[in-house]
N, C-alpha and C positions, 0 to 999 in steps of 0.2 A: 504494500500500500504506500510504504513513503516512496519508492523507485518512482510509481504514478504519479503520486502527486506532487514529488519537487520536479519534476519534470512534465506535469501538466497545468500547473499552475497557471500559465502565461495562455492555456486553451481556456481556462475558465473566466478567465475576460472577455476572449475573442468570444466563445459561446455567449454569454452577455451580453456584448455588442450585437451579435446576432441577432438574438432573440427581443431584444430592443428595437432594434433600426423599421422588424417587423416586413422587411420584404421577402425575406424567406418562411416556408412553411416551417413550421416547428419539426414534422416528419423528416425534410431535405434534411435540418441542418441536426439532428440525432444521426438519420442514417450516415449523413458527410462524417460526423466525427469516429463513428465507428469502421467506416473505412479507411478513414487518416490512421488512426488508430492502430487498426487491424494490420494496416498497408507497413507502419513502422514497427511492429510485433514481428512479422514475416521477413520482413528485411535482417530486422536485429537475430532472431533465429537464425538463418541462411549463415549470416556471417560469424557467427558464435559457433555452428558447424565446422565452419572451415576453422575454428582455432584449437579443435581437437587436432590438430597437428601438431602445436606448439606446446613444448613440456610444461604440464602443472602447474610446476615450480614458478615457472614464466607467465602464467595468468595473473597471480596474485598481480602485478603489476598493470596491469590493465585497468585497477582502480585509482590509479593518477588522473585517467579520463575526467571522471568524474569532480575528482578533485580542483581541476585546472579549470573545466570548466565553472564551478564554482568561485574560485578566485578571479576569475576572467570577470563573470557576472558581477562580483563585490565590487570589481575595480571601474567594470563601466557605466560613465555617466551617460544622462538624458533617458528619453524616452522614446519607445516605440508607437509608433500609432496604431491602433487599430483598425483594421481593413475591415468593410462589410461585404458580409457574401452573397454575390446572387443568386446560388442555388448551391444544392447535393455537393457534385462535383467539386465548386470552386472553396466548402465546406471542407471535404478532405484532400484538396491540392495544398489549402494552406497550412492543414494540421500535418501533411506529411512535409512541407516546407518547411515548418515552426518545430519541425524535429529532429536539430542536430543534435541536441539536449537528452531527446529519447534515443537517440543510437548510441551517444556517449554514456550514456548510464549502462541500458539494455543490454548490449552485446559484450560489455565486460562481465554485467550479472552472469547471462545467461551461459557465458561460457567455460564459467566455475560452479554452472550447477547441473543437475541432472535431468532426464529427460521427465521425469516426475515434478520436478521442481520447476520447471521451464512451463509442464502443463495447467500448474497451478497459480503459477504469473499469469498465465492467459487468461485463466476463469477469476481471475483477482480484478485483470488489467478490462475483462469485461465488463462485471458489475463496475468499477470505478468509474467508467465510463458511463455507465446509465445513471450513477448520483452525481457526477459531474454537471449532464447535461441538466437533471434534476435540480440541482443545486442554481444551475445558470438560471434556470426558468423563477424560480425563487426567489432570486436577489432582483430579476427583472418587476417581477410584481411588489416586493419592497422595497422600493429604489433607496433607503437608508441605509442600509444594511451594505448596500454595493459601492459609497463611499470609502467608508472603513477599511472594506476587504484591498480595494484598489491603491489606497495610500498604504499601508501596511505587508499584503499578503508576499508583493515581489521581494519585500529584506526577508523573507521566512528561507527564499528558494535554496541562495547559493551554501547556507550552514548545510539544508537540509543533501544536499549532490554534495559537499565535501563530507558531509558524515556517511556517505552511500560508500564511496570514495574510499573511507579511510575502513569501509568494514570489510569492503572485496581485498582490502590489502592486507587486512588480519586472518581472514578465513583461507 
């Protein structure tokens, strides 16, 4: 659950923009996030395969990712804007776009862990995603609430990818 959410943190805005702006159907933009989603689940899988070549020993290190990105994100200033989306598709182009963050965490996880453990991120990384979007729909109908989160919730991310970071480098 934290792998998801420090690294989908920055979707639960865009979903809120979304769901706000009110030109996409509520359906487009669940299905868009669960194919963004899905699309960077498969990708991180494929390439965490391929690092069953590389000894063990040598994965622990692959939790630097995490970490760097992490420090990367403390260090950079301004802000991003939020793009609205026109549909489905344009839904999961940006969520598989807005995911260097999830292949940097994901495929170091995934490929110190087992084909049990991999299956149970995906049934984790599912449901996160239907309270994510849940949550986005939420904050849209208490717009107070979505203040708070928005000033606040981006300094939670980069601890939360250096503590992911520092735990694939002890496991």
């Amino acid at each position: 659950m934290a792998a998801f959410a420090a690294t989908n943190l920055d979707d639960l805005f865009l979903l809120v923009a979304w769901f706000a702006a009110g030109r996409t159907r509520a359906r487009d933009i669940v299905l868009g996030q669960y194919l963004g989603i899905g699309a960077l689940f498969a990708a991180s899988v494929a390439v965490a395969l391929l690092a069953l070549a590389v000894p063990a020993a040598h994965l622990a290190w692959l939790g630097l990712v995490p970490i760097i990105l992490g420090v990367r994100m403390l260090a950079k200033e301004g802000t991003e804007e939020i793009p609205e989306a026109p549909g489905l598709l344009a839904v999961a182009a940006v969520t598989v776009a807005n995911g260097a963050d999830n292949l940097g965490v994901y495929i170091p996880l995934f490929a110190t862990s087992g084909a049990g453990d991999i299956a149970v991120y995906g049934a984790v990384f599912a449901v996160m995603t239907a309270l994510w979007c849940a949550a986005a729909g939420w904050l849209v109908r208490h717009p107070g609430a979505g203040a708070p989160l928005r000033r606040h919730g981006p300094k939670a991310v980069p601890p939360v990818l250096i503590g992911i970071g520092l735990w694939i480098l002890l496991r």
